[in-house]
C-alpha positions in Angstrom: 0.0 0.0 0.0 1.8 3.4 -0.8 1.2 6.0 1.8 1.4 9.8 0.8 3.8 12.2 1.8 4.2 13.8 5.2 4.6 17.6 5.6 7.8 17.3 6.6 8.6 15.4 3.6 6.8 18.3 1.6 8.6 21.1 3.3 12.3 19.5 2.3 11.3 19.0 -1.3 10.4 22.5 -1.7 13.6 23.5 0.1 15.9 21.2 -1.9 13.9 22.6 -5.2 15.0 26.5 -3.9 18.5 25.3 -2.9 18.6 24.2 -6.5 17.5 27.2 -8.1 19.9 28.9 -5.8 22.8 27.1 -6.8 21.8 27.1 -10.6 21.7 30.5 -10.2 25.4 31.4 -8.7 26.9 29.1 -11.1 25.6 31.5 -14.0 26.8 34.4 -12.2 30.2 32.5 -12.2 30.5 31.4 -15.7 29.6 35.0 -16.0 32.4 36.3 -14.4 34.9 34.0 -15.6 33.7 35.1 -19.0 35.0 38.3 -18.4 31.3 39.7 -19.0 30.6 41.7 -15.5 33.5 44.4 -15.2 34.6 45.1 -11.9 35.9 48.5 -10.5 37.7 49.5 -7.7 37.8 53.2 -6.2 39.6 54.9 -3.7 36.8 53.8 -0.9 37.6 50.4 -1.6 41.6 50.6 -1.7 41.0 52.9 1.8 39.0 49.7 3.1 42.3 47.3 1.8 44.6 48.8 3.6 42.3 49.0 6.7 42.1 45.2 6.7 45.4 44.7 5.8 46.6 46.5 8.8 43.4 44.8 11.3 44.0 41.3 9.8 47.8 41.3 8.2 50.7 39.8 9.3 52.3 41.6 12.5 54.8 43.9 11.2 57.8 42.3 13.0 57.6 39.5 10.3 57.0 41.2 7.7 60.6 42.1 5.8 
């Protein structure tokens, strides 16, 4: 006798389908960006936030020579 589905059964199916979609999705966005497609820019905000993190996260400066 085949029983039906239980709602929990229901609720991971639709969350595997969405994880899917997801994961279809950022692969396109990849290929895109390995195609050279989406250009990327940089301005002085963002090289002001580099050096920031650099300095917070870098090596400690007595190792660096």
């Amino acid at each position: 006798m085949a029983e039906g589905k239980t709602n929990q059964e229901i609720m991971l199916e639709k969350q595997l389908k969405i994880l899917l979609a997801e994961e279809r999705a950022l692969k396109q966005a990849g290929r895109r960006i390995s195609s050279g497609e989406m250009k990327f820019s940089i301005g002085k905000n963002d090289l002001v936030k580099g050096i920031i993190l650099r300095e917070i996260l870098g090596p400690p400066k007595a190792s660096e020579g």
